[in-house]
C-alpha atoms as an extended CHARMM CRD file, in Angstrom:
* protein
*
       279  EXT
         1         1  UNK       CA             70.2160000000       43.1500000000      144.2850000000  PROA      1               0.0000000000
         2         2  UNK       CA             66.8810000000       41.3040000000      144.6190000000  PROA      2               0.0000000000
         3         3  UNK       CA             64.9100000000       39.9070000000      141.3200000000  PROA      3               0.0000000000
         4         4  UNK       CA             62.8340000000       42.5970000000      141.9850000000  PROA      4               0.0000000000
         5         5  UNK       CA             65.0740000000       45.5770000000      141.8400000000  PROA      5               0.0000000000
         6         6  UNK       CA             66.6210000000       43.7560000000      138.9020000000  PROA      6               0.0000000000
         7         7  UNK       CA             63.3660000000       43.5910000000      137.0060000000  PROA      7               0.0000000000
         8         8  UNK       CA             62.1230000000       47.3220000000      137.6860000000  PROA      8               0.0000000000
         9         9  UNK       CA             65.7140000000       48.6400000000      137.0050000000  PROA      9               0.0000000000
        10        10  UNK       CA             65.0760000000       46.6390000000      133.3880000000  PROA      10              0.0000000000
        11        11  UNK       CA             62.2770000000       47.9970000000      132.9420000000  PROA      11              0.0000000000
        12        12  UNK       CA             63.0200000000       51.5900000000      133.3780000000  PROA      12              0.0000000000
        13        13  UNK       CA             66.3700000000       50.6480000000      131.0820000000  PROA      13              0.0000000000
        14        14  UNK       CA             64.0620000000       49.2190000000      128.5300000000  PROA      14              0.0000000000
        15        15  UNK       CA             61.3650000000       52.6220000000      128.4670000000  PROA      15              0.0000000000
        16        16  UNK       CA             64.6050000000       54.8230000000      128.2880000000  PROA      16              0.0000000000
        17        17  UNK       CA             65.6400000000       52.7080000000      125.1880000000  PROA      17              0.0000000000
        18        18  UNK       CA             62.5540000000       52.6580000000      123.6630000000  PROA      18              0.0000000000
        19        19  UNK       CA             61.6190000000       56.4980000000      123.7050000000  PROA      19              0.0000000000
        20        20  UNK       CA             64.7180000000       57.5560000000      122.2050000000  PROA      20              0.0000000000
        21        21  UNK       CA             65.0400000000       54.4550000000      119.8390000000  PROA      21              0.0000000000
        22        22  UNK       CA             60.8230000000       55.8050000000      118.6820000000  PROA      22              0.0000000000
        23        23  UNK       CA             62.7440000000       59.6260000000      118.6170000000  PROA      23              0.0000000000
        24        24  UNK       CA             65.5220000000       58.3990000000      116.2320000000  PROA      24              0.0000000000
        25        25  UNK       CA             63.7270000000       56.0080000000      114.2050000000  PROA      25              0.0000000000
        26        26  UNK       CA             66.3720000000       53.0160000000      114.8560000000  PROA      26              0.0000000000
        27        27  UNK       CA             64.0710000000       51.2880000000      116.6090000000  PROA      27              0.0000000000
        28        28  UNK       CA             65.2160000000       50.4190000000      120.6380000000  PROA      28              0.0000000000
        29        29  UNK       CA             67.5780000000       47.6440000000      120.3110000000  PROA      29              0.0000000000
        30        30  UNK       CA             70.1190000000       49.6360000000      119.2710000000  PROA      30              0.0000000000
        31        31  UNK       CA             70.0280000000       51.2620000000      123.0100000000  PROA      31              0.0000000000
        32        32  UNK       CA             69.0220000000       48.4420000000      124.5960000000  PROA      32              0.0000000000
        33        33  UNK       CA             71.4730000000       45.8340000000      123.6060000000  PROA      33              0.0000000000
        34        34  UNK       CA             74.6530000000       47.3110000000      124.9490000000  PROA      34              0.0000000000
        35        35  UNK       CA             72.6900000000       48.8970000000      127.8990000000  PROA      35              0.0000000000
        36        36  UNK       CA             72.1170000000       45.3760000000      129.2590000000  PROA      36              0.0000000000
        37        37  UNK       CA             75.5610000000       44.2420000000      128.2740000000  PROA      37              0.0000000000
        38        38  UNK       CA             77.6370000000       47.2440000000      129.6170000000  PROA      38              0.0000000000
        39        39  UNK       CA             75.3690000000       48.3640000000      132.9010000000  PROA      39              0.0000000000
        40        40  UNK       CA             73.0530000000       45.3600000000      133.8920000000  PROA      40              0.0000000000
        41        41  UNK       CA             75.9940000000       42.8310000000      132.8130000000  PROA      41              0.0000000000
        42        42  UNK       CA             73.9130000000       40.7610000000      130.8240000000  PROA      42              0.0000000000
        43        43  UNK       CA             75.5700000000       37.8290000000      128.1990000000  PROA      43              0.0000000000
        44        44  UNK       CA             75.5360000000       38.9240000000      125.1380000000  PROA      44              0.0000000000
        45        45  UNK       CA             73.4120000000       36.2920000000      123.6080000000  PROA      45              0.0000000000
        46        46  UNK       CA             70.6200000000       36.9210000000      126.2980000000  PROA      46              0.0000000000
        47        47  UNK       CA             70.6400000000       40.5910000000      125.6300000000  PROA      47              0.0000000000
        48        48  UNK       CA             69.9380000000       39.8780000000      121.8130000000  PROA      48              0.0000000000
        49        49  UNK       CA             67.5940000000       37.2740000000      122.7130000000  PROA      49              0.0000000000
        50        50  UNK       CA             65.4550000000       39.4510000000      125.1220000000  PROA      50              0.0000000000
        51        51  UNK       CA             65.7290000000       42.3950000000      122.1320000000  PROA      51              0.0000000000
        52        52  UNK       CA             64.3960000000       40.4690000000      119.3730000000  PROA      52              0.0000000000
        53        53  UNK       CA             61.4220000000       39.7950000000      121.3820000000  PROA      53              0.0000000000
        54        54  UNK       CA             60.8140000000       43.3110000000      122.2160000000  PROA      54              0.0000000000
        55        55  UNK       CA             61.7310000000       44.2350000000      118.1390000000  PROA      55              0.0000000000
        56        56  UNK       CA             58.7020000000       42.2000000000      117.7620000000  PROA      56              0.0000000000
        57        57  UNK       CA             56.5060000000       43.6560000000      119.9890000000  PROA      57              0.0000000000
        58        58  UNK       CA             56.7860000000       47.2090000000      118.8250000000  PROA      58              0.0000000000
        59        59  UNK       CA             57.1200000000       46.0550000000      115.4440000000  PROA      59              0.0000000000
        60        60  UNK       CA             53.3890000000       44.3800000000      115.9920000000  PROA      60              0.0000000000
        61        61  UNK       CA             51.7610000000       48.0910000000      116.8220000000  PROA      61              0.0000000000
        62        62  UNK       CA             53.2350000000       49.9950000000      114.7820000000  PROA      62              0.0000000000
        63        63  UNK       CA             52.3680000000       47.9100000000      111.8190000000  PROA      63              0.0000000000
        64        64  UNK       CA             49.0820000000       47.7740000000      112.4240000000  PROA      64              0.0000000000
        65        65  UNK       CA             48.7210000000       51.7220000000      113.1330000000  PROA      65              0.0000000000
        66        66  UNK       CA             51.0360000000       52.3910000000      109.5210000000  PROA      66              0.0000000000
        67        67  UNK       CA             48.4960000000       49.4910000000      107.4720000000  PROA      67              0.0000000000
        68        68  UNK       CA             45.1490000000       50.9170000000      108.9530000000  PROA      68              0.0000000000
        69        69  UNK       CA             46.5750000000       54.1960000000      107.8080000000  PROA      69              0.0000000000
        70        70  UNK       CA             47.1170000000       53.2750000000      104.0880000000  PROA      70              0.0000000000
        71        71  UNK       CA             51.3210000000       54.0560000000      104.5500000000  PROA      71              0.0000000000
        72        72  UNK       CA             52.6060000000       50.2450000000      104.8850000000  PROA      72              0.0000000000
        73        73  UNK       CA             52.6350000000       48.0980000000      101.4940000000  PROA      73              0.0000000000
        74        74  UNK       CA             52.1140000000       44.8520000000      102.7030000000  PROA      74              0.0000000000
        75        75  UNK       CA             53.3490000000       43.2770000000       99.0450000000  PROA      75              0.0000000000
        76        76  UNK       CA             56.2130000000       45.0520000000       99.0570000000  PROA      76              0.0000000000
        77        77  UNK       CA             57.5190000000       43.4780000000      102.4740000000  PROA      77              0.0000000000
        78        78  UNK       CA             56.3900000000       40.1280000000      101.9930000000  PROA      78              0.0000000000
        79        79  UNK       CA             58.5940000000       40.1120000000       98.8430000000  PROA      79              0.0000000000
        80        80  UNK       CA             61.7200000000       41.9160000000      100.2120000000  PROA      80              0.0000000000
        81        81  UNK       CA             61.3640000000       39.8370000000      103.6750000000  PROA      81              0.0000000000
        82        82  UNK       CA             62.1950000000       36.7940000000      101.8960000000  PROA      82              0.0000000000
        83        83  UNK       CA             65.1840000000       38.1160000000      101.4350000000  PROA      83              0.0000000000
        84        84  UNK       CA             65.5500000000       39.6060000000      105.1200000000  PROA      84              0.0000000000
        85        85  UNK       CA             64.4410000000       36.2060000000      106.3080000000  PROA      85              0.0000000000
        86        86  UNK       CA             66.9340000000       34.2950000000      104.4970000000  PROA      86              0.0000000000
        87        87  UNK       CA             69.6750000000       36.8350000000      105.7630000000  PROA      87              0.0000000000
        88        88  UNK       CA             68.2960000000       36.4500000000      109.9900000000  PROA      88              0.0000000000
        89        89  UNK       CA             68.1570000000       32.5510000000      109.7170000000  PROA      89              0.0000000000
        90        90  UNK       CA             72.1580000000       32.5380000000      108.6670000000  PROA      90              0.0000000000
        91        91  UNK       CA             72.6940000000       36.0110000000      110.7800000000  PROA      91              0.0000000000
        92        92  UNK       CA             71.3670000000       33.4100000000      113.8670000000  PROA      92              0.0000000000
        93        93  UNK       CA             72.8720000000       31.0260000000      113.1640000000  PROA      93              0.0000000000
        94        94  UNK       CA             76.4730000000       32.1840000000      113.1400000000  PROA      94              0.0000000000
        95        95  UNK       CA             75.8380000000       34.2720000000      115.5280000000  PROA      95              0.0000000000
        96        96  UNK       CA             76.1680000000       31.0530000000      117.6140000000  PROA      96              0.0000000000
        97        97  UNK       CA             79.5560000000       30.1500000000      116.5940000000  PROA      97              0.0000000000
        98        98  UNK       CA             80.8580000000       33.4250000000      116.3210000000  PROA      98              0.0000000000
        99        99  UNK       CA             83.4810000000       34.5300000000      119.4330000000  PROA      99              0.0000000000
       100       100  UNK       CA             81.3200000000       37.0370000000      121.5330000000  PROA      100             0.0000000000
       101       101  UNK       CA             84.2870000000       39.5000000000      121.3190000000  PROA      101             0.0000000000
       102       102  UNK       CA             83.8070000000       39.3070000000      117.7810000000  PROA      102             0.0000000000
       103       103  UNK       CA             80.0260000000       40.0630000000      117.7320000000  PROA      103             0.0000000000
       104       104  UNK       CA             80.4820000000       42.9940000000      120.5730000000  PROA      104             0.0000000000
       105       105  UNK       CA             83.1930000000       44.4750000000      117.7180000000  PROA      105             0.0000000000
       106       106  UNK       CA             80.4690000000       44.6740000000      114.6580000000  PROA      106             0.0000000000
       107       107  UNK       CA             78.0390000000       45.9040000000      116.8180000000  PROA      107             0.0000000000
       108       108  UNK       CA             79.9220000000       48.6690000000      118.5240000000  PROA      108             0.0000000000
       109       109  UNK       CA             80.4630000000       49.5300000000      114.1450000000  PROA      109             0.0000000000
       110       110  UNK       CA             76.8170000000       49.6020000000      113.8470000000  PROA      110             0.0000000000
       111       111  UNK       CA             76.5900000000       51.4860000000      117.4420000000  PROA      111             0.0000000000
       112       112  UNK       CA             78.8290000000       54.4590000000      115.6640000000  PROA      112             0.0000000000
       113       113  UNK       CA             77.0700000000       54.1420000000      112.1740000000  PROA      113             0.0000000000
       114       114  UNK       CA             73.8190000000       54.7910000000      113.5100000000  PROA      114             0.0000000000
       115       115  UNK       CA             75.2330000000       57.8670000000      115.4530000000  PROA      115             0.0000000000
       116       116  UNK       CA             76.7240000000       59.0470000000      112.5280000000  PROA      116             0.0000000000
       117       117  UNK       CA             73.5260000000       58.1060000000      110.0340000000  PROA      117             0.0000000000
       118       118  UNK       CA             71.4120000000       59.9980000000      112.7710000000  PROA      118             0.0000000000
       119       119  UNK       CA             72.9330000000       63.6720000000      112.0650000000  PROA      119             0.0000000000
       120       120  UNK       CA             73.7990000000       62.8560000000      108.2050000000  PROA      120             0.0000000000
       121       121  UNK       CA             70.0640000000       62.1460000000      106.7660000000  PROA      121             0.0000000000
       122       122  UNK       CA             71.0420000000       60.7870000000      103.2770000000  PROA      122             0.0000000000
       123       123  UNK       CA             71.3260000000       62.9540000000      100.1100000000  PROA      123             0.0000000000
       124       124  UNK       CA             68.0730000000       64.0780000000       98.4070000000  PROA      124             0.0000000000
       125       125  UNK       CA             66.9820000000       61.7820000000       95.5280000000  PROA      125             0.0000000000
       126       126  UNK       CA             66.9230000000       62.4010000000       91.8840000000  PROA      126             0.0000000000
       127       127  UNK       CA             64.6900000000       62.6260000000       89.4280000000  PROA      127             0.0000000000
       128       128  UNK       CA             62.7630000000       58.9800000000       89.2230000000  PROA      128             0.0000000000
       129       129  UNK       CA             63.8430000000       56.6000000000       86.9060000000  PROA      129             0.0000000000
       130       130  UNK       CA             61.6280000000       54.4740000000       84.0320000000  PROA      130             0.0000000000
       131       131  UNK       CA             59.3270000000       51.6710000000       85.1080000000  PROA      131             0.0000000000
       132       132  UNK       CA             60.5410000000       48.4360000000       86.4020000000  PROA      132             0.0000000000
       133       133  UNK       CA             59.5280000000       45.6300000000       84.5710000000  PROA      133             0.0000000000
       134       134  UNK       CA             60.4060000000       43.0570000000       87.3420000000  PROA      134             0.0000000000
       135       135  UNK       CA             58.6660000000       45.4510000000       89.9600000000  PROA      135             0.0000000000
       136       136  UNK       CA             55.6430000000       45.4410000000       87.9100000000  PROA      136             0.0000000000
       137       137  UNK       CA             55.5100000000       41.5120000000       87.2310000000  PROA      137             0.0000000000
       138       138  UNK       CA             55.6630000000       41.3310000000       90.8820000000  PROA      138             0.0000000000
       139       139  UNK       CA             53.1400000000       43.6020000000       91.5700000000  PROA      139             0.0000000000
       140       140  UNK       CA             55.4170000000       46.1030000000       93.6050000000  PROA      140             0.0000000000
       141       141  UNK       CA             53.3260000000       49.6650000000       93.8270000000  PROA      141             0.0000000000
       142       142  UNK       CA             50.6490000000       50.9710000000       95.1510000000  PROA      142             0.0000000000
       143       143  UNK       CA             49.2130000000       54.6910000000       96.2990000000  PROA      143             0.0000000000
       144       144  UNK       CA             49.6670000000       56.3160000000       99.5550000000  PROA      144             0.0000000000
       145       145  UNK       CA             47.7440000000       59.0720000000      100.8220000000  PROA      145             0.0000000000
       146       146  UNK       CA             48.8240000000       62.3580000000       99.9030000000  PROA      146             0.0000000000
       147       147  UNK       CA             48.9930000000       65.4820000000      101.7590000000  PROA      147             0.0000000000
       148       148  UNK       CA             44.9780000000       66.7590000000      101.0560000000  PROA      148             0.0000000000
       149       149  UNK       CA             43.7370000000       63.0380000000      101.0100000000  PROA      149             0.0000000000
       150       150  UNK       CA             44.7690000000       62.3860000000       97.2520000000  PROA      150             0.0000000000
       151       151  UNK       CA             46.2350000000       59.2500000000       96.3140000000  PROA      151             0.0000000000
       152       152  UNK       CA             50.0780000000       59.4530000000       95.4030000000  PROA      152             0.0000000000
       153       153  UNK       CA             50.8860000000       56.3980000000       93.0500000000  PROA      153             0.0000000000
       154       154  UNK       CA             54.1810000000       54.8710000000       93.2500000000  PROA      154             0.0000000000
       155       155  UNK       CA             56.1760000000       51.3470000000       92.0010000000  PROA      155             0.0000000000
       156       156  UNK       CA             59.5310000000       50.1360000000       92.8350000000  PROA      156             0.0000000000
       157       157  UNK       CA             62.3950000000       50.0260000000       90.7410000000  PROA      157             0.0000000000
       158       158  UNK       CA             66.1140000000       48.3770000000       91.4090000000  PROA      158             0.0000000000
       159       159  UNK       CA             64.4010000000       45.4040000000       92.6940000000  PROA      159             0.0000000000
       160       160  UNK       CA             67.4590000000       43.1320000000       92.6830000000  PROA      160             0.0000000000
       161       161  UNK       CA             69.7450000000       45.4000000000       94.6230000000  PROA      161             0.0000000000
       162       162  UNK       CA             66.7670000000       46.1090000000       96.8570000000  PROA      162             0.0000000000
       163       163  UNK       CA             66.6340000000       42.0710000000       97.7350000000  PROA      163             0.0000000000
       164       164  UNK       CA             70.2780000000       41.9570000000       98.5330000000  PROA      164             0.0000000000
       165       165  UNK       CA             70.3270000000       45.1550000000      100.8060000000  PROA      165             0.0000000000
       166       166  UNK       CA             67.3690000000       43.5800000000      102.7480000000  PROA      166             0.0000000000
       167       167  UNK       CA             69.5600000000       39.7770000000      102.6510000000  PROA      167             0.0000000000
       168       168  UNK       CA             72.6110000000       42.4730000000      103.8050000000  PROA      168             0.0000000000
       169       169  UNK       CA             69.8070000000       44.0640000000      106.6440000000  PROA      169             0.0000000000
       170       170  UNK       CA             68.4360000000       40.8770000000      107.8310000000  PROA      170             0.0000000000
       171       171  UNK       CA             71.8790000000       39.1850000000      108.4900000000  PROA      171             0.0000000000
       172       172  UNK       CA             72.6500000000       42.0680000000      110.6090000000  PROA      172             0.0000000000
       173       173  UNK       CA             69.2080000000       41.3750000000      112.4480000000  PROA      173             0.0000000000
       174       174  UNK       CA             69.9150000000       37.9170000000      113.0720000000  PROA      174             0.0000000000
       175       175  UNK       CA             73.7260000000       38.7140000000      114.3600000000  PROA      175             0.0000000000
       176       176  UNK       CA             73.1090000000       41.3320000000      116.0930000000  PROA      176             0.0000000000
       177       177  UNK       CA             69.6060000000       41.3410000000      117.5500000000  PROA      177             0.0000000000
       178       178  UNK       CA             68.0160000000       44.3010000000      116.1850000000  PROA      178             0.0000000000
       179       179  UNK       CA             65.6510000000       45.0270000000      113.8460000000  PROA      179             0.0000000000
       180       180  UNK       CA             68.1420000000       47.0090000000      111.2490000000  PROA      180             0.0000000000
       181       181  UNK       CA             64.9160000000       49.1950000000      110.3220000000  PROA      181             0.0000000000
       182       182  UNK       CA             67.8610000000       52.3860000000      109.1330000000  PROA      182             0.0000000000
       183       183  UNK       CA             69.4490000000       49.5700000000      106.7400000000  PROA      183             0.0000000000
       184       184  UNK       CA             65.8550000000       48.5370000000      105.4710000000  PROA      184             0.0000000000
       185       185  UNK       CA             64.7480000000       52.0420000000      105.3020000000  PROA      185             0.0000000000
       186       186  UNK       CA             67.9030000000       53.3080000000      103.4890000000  PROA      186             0.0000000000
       187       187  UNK       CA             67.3350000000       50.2520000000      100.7050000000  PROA      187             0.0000000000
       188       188  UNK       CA             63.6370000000       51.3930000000       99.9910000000  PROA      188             0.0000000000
       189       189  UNK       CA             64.1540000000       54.5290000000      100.0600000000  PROA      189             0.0000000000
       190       190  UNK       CA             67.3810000000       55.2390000000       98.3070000000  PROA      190             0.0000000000
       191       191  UNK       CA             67.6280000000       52.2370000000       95.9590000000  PROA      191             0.0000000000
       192       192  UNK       CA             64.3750000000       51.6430000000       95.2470000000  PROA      192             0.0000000000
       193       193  UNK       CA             63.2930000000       54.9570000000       94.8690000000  PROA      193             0.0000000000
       194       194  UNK       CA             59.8310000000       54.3290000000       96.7470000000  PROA      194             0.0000000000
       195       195  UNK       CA             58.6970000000       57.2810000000       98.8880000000  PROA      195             0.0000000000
       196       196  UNK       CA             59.8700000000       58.0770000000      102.5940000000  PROA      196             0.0000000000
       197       197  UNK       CA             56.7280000000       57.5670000000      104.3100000000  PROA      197             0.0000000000
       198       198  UNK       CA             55.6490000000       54.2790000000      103.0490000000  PROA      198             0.0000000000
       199       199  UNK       CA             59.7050000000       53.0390000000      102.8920000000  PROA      199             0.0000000000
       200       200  UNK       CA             59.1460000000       53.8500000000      106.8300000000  PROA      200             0.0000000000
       201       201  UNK       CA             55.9030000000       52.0150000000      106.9530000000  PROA      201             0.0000000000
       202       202  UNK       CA             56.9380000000       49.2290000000      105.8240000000  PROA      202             0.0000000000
       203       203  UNK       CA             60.3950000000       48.7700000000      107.4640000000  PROA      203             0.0000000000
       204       204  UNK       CA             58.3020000000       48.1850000000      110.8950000000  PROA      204             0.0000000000
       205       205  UNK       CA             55.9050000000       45.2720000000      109.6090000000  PROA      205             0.0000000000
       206       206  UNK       CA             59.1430000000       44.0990000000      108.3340000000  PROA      206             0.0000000000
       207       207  UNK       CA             61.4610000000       43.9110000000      111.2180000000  PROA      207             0.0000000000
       208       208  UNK       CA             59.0450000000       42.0030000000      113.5390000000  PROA      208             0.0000000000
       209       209  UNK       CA             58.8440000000       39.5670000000      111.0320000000  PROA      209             0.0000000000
       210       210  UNK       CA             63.1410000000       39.4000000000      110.7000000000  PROA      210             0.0000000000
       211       211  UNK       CA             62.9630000000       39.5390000000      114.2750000000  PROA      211             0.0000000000
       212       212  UNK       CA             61.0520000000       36.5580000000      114.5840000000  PROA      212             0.0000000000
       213       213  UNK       CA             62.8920000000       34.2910000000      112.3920000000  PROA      213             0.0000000000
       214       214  UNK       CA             65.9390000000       35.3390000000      114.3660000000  PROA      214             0.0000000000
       215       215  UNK       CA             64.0410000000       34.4680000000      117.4400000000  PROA      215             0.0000000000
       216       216  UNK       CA             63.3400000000       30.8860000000      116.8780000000  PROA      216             0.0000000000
       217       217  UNK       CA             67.1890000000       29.8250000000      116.7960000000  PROA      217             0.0000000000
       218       218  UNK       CA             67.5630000000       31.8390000000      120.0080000000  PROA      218             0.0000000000
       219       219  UNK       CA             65.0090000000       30.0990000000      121.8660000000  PROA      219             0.0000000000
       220       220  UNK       CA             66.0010000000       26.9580000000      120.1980000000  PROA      220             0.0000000000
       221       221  UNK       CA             69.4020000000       27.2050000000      121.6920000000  PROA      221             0.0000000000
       222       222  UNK       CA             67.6810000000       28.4860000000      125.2290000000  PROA      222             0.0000000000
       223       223  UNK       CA             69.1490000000       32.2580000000      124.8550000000  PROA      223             0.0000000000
       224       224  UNK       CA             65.9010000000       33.9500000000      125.5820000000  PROA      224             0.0000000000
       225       225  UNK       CA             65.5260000000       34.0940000000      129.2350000000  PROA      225             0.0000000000
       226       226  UNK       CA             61.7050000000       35.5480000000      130.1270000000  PROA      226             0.0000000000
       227       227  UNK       CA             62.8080000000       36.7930000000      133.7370000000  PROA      227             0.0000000000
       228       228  UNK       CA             64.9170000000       39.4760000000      130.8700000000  PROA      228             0.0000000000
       229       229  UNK       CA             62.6870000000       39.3380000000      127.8560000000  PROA      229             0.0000000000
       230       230  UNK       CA             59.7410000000       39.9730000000      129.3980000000  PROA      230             0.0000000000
       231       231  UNK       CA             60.7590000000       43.2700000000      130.7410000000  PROA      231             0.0000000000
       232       232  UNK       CA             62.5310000000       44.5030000000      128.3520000000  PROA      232             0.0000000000
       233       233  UNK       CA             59.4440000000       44.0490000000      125.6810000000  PROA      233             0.0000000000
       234       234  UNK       CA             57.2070000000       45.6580000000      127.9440000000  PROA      234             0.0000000000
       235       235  UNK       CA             59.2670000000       48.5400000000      128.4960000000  PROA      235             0.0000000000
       236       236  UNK       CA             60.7140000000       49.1480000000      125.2740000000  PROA      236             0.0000000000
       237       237  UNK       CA             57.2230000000       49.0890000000      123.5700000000  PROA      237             0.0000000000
       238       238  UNK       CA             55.9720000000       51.4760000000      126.6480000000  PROA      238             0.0000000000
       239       239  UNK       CA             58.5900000000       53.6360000000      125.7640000000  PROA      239             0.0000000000
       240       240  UNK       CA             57.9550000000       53.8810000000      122.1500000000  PROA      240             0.0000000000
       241       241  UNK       CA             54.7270000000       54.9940000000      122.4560000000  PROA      241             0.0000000000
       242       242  UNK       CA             55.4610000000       57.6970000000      124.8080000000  PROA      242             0.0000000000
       243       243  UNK       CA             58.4310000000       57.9720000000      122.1490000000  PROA      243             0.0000000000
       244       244  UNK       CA             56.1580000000       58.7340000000      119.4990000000  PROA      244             0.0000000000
       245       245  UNK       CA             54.3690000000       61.4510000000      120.8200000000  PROA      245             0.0000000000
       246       246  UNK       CA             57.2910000000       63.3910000000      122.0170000000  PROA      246             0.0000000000
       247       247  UNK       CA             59.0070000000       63.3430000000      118.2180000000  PROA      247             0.0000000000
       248       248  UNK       CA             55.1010000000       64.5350000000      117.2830000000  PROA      248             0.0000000000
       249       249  UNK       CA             55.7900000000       67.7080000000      119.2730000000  PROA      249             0.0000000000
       250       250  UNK       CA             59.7230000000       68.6180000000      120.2090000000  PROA      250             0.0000000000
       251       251  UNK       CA             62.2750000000       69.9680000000      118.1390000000  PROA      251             0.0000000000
       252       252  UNK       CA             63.7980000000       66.4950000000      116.4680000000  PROA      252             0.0000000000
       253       253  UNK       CA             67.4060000000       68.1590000000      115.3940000000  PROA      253             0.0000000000
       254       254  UNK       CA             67.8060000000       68.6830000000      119.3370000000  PROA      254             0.0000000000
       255       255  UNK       CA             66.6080000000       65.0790000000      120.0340000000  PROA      255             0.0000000000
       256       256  UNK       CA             68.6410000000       63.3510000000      117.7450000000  PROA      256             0.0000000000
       257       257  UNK       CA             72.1080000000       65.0020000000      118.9390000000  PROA      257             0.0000000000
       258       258  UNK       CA             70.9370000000       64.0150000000      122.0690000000  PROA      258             0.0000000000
       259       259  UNK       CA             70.7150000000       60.3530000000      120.9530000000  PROA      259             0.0000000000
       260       260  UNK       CA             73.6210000000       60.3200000000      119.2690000000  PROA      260             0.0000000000
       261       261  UNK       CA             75.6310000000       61.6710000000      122.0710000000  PROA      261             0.0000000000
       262       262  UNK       CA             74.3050000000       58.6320000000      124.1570000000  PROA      262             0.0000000000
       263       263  UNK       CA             73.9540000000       56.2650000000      121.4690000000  PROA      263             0.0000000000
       264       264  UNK       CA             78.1650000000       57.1760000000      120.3990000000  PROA      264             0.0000000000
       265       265  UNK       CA             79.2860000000       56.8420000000      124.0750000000  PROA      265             0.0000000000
       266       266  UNK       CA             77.9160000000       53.2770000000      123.8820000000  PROA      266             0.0000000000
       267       267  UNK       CA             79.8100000000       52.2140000000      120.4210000000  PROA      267             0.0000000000
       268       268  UNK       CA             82.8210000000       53.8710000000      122.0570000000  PROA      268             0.0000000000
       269       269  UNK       CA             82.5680000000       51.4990000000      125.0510000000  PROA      269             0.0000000000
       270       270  UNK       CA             81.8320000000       48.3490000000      123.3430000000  PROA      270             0.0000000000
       271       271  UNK       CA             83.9200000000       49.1770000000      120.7340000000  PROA      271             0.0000000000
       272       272  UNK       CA             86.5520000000       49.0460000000      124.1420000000  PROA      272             0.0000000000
       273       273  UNK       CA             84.8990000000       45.4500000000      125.6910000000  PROA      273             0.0000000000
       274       274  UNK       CA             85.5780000000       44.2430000000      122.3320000000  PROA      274             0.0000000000
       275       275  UNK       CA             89.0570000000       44.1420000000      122.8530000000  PROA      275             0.0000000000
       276       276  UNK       CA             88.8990000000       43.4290000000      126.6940000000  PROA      276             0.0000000000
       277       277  UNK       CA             88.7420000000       46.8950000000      128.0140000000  PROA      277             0.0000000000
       278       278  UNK       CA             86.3410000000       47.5890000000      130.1900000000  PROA      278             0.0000000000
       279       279  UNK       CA             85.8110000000       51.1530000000      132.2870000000  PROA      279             0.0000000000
């Protein structure tokens, strides 16, 4: 195979991943990962390298579209990402020294969570809790609009177990390579109880900036190759804008079983290299 067959073959791998990592919401590198590891034969460590920089290319237009819309809370990141940052610098850097077979293991985990999280949406919340005081010190809230224009006002609460769900998130960013927007999305949400849409918002200005934390020890250590990277980024963020518009119009419950048939057959696999069985 020539470099150019390679390179268009990565490209088409890396649109696939990123429409039907925009259709599920888990972001590419989930997809893309294994699909360079299992079909294109990739090292591990270059495959993460070469997702983290497409993480951050998506994760660049999206935020801007969510911010310019009035969805993404800027503070609210900043603050959590400290925590997320913390997590991808030590996620990086053991990712290093941790045995490859080890690393292919976890991920094939996360591989068959995020099938499983993608057909079990998680339970309804209850009824909202009293102010936090530490949310309000830090200036956590804000409004988003509403569904005829209003502003909806909202603040933060369970700030503590927010921070170490997003030092939980980025450490699986910086092992793994992806951007672990379900894990940030699931901590705003869920334990901090603020609302879907600007939980969502916010997750994708924050995993470009995980990503790139992550991204520096890679390249450091030489791990991001560009004749990879720089396909894969401009596929996968080709993809999730096509991606986008098709979860705008099709029937999603169809879409996501669809994912997580694919997305299942890959943790299944790795889940197999892991332990030096490859088919």
């Amino acid at each position: 195979m020539t470099v150019a067959d390679f390179t268009e073959l990565l490209l088409l791998g890396a649109f696939f991943s990123g429409v039907l990592g925009a259709i599920s919401g888990l972001g590419g590198g989930m997809i893309m990962i294994p699909l360079l590891v299992l079909v294109f034969k990739v090292d591990l460590q270059y495959a993460i390298g070469a997702s983290l920089v497409a993480v951050i290319a998506t994760s660049c237009g999206a935020a801007a579209a969510h911010a310019r819309d009035g969805f993404s809370n800027l503070r609210v990141g900043i603050v959590l990402e400290l925590a997320a940052t913390a997590g991808a610098l030590a996620g990086a850097q053991a990712a290093v020294f941790t045995p490859l077979r080890a690393i292919e293991f976890i991920f094939a985990l996360m591989l068959l969570y995020s099938a499983w999280q993608s057909l079990h949406p998680p339970p309804e919340k209850g009824p909202a809790g009293p102010p936090d005081a530490l949310a309000h010190r830090l200036g956590l809230e804000g409004a988003y609009p509403g569904a005829h224009g209003e502003a909806v006002p909202y603040c933060a609460e369970h700030v503590p177990a927010g921070l170490a769900m997003m030092g939980v998130a980025g450490l699986m960013s910086g092992l793994l390579g992806i951007g672990s927007g379900a894990l940030k999305v699931l901590a705003m949400d869920q334990q901090m109880r603020l609302p879907f849409k600007v939980s969502t918002a916010t997750s994708n200005f924050m995993v470009g900036v995980t990503a790139a934390a992550s991204a520096g020890v890679y390249l450091n250590r030489g791990y991001i190759d560009p004749q990879i990277a720089m396909p894969v980024m401009l596929g996968t963020l080709a993809g999730s804008l096509l991606g986008a518009q098709i979860l705008a119009r099709a029937k999603v419950p169809t879409l996501r079983k669809i994912f997580t048939l694919i997305i299942g057959l890959m943790g299944v696999q790795m889940l197999f290299k892991s332990f030096g069985v490859e088919f």
